[in-house]
C-alpha atoms as one frame of an Amber mdcrd trajectory, in Angstrom:
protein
   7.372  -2.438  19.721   3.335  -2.793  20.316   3.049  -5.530  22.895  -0.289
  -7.313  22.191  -2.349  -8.108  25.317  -5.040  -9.996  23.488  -6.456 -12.440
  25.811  -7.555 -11.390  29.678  -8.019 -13.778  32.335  -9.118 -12.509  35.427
  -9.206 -14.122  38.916 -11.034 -12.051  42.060 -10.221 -13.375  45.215 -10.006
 -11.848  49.118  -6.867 -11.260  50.224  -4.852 -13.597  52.429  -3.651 -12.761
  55.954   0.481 -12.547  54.902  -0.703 -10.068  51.924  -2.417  -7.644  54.424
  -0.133  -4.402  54.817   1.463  -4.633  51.139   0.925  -3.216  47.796  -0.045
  -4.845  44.762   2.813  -4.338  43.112   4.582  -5.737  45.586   2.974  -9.824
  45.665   5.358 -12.415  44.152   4.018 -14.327  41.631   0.579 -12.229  41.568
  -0.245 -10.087  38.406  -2.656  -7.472  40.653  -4.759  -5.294  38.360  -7.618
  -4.120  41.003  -8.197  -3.468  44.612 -11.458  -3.663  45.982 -11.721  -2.167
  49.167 -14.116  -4.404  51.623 -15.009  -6.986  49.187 -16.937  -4.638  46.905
 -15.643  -3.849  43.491 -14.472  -0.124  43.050 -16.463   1.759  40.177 -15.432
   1.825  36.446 -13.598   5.574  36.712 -11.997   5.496  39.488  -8.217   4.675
  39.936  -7.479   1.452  40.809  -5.379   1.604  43.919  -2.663  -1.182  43.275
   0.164   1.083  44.811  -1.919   1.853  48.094  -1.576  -0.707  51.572  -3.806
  -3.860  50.648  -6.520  -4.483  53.524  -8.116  -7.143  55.353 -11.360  -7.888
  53.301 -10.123  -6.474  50.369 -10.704  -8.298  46.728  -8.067  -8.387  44.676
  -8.139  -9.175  40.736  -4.916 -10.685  39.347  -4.209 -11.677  35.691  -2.348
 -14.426  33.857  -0.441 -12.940  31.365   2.195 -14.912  29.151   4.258 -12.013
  29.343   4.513 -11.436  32.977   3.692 -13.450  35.988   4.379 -10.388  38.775
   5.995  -6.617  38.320   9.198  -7.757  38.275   8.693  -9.241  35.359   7.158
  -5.871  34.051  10.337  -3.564  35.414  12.532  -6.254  34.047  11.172  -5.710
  30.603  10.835  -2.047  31.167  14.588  -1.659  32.019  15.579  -4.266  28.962
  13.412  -1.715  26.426  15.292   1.016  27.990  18.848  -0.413  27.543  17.911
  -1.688  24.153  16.476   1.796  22.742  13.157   0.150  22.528   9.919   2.447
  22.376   6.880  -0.009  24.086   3.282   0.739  23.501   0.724  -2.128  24.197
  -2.787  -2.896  22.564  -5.497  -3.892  24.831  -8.059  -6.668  23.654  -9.330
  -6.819  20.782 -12.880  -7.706  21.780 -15.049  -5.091  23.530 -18.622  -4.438
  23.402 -20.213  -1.242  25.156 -23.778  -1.670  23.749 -24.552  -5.126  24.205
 -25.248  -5.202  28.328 -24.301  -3.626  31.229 -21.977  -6.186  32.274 -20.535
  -6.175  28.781 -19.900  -2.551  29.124 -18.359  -2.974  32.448 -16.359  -5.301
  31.541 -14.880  -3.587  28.515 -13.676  -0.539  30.333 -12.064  -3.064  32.987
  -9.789  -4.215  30.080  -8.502  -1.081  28.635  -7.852  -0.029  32.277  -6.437
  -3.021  33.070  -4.113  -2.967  29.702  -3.515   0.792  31.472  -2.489  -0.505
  34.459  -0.168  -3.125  32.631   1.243  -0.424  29.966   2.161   1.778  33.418
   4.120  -1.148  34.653   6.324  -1.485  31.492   6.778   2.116  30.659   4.669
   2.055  27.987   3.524   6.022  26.562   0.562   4.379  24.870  -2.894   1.589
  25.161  -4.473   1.394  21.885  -7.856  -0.096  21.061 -10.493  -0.013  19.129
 -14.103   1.299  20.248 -16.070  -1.651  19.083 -19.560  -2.328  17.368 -22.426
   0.588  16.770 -25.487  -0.099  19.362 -29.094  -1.173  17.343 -29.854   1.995
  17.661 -29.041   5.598  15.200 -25.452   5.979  15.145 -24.759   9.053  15.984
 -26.383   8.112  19.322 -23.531   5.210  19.550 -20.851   7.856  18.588 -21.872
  10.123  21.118 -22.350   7.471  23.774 -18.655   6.085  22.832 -17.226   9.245
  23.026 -18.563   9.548  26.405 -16.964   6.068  27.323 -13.179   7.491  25.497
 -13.642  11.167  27.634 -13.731   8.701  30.621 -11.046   6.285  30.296  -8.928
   8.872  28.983  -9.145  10.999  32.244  -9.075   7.891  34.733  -5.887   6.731
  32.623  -4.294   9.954  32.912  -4.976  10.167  36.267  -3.420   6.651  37.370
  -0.545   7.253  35.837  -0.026  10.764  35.853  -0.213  11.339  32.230   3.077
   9.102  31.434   0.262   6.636  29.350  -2.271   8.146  26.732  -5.555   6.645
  25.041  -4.651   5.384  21.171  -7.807   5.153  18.912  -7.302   2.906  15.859
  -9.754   2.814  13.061 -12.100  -0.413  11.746 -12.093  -2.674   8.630 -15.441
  -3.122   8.910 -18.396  -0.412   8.006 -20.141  -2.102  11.134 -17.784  -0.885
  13.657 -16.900   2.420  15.111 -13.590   3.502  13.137 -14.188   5.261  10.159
 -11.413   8.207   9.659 -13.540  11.158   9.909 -14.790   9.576  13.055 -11.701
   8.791  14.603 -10.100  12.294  13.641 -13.186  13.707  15.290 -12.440  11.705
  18.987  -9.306  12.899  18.735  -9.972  16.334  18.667 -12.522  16.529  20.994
 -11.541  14.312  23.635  -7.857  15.156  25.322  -5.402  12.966  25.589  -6.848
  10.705  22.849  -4.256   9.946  20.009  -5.629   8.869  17.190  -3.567   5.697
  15.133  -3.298   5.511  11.601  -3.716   1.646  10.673  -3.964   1.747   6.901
  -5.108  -1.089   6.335  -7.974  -1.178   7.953  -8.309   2.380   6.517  -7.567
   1.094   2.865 -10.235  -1.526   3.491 -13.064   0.341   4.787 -12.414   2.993
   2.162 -11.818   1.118  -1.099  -8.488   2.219  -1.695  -4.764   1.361  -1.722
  -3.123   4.385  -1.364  -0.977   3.837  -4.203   0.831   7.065  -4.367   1.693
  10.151  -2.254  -1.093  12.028  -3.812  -3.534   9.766  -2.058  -1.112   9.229
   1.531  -0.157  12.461   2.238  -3.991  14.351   2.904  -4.489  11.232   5.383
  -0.857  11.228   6.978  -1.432  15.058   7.162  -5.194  14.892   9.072  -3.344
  12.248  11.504  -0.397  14.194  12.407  -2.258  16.964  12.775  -5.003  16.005
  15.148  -2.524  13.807  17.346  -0.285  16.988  18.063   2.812  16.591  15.740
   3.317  12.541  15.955   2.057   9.536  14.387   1.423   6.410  14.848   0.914
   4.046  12.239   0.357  -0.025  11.713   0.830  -1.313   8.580   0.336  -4.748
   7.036  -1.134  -6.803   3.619  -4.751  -6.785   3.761  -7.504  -8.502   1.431
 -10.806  -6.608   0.858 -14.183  -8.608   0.460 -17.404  -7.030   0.517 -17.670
  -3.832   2.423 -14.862  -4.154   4.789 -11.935  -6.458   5.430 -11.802  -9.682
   4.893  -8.483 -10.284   6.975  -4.490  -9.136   6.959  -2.227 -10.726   5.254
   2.102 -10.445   4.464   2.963  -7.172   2.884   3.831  -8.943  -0.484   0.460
 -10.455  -0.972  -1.738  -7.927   0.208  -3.809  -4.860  -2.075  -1.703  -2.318
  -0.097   2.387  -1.338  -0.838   4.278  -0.088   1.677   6.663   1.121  -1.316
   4.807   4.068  -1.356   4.427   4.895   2.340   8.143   4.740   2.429   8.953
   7.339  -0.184   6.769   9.646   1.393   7.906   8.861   5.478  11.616   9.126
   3.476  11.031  12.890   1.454   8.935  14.315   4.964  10.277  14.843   8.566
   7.387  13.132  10.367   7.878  11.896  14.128   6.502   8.705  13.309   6.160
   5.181  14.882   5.752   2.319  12.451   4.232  -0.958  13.611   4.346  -4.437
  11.406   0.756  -6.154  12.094   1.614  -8.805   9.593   0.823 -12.269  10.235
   4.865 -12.525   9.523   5.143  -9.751  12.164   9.041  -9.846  12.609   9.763
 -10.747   8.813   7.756  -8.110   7.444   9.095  -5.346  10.142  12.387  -5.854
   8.784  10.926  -5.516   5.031   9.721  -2.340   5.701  12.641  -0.716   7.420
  14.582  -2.533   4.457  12.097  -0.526   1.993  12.345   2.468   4.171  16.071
   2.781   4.557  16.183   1.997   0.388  14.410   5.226   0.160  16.324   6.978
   2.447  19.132   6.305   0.168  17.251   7.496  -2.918  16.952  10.491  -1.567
  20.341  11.132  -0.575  21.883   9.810  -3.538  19.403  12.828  -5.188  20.505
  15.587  -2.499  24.539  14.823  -2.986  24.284  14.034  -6.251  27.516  15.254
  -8.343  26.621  18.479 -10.627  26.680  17.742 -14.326  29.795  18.634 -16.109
  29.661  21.520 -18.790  29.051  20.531 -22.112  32.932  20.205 -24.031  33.140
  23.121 -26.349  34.371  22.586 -30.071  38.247  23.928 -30.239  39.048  24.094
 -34.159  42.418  23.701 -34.710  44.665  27.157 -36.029  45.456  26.755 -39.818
  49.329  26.096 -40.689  51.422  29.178 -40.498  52.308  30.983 -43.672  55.550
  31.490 -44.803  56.465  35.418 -45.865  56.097  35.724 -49.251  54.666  32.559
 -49.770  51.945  31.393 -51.384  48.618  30.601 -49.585  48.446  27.224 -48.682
  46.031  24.878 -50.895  42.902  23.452 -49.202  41.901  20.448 -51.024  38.518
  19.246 -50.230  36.726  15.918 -50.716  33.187  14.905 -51.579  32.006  12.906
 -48.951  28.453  12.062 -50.314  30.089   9.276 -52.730  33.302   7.062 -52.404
  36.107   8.381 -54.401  37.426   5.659 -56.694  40.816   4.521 -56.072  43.680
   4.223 -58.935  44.562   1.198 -59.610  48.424   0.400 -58.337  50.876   0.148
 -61.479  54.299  -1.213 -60.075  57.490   1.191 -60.915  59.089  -0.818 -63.389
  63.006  -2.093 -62.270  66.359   0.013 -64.117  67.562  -1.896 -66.872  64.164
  -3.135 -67.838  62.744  -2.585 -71.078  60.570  -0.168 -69.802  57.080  -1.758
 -70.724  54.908  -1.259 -68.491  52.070  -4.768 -67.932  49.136  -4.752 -69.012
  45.795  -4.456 -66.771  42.301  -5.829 -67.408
């Protein structure tokens, strides 16, 4: 399950007298992302020290979150997951920019970290986002400068929480945005720790395809599973195309893209993979696919265990009639089968004491 953490809303403030001594984790009510030691804000890679004694003149940042109001709340759900089987990864927001302004910038990297801090708390083993919009500038430039940015947050992430959480890189719908597949694949394997998420239908839209059949999926699932170490992660949803990108996701049954397909190839292949619905009908459609999914599954049992054919029946012609010694061989007759053989008329055997004439027939 990908919990979305969509919308931020952060609140700095100095810490109170009673809250002096504790951690951050440890504040009822307070959702603490960031400590600032003596009131100034701490720099962009280094590890936010919410587990460390809070201090007088410290800032802290806290966030409203519908999900959780404190920790608790975050070990509560944590522990549910666990007792429920329930794999968590969480998406940080959707909205960064790192070439608009500084501030921008800033701010950006304090909301994957934050999402970090937040995936830590629930026992999540992944924060996904996307990388944003190219600067003005050429775009290799922006790739190089983003990939700078990804190296960063990937090592402060794995530092905080001691590689439990990785970095997940998700491609764009839209030519304008950093996400293509050849760039994404190419993040991945340069930058460690970075696991690079298949979302096909972003990739469908910024491509012009709809991967209709395993010819087409399997290359792509392939490149994925390969640069991410032997897993995969994959979204999956309808999704319209206008112009040169995406013009938005939509329910599996009404988008260009068929999961059909994905299915038969997830069900004939032993891939580690993680499937996540992105559908606007997000828990409708998840049970769709893993309807589809387990319908292929069955498929391709039904074809493993299938009974063998039974031999073809061979033709036993029956043994002519004995022949008696001595006797004569015993007469074949045969008919002609091409044309109907006329049949005798009846003539009745006429009664004893009759006169013996036999009627007449016309």
């Amino acid at each position: 399950m990908e919990v979305q953490f969509i919308k931020v809303n952060p609140m700095s403030r100095v810490v109170l007298d009673e809250e002096v001594g504790k951690g951050g984790r440890d504040l009822v009510g307070q959702l603490v992302v960031e400590v600032a030691p003596g009131g100034k804000s701490t720099t962009t890679t280094d590890v936010v020290p919410v587990v460390a004694p809070i201090k007088r003149r410290d800032t802290i940042t806290t966030l409203t979150w519908s999900l959780a109001k404190d920790y608790s709340d975050l070990h509560q759900t944590r522990a549910l997951a666990r007792a429920l089987d329930v794999d968590l990864t969480l998406h940080a927001p959707y909205y960064v920019d790192f070439f608009g302004s500084q501030e921008a910038r800033d701010r950006s990297i304090r909301q994957i970290q934050w999402a970090g801090v937040l995936a830590d708390g629930l026992g999540a083993r992944l924060t996904l986002t996307h990388l944003g919009f190219y600067g003005t500038g050429d775009r290799a430039d922006s790739v190089h400068d983003l990939s700078e940015i990804t190296q960063s947050v990937s090592s402060w992430l794995k530092g905080f929480s001691d590689g439990r959480v990785r970095l997940g890189i998700e491609p764009s719908g839209h030519p304008d945005v950093f996400g293509s597949r050849e760039e994404v694949l190419d993040l991945a394997h340069r930058v460690k720790g970075v696991v690079p998420v298949l979302n096909l239908p972003h990739l469908a839209a910024r491509e012009r395809t709809n991967f209709e059949d395993a010819a087409q999926l399997a290359p792509v699932i392939d490149q994925f599973v390969e640069a991410s170490g032997g897993e995969l992660y994959l979204n999956f949803s309808g999704v319209e195309f206008y112009g040169p990108g995406e013009f938005r996701l939509t329910p599996i049954k009404r988008g260009h893209v068929r999961f059909d397909p994905l299915a038969e190839l997830l069900a004939e292949r032993e891939y580690d993979v993680t499937v996540i619905s992105s559908s606007p009908l997000l828990e409708h459609d998840a049970m769709y696919m893993k309807l589809l999914y387990e319908r292929a599954l069955m498929r391709k049992w039904t074809k493993r265990h299938a009974a063998p054919a039974p031999p073809p029946a061979k033709l036993v012609r029956p043994a002519p009639p004995a022949r008696k010694p001595g006797g004569a061989k015993p007469a074949v007759r045969t008919a002609d089968r091409s044309r109907p053989s006329a049949r005798r008329p009846h003539r009745p055997v006429p009664k004893k004491g009759g006169t013996g004439a036999r009627p007449r027939h016309r």
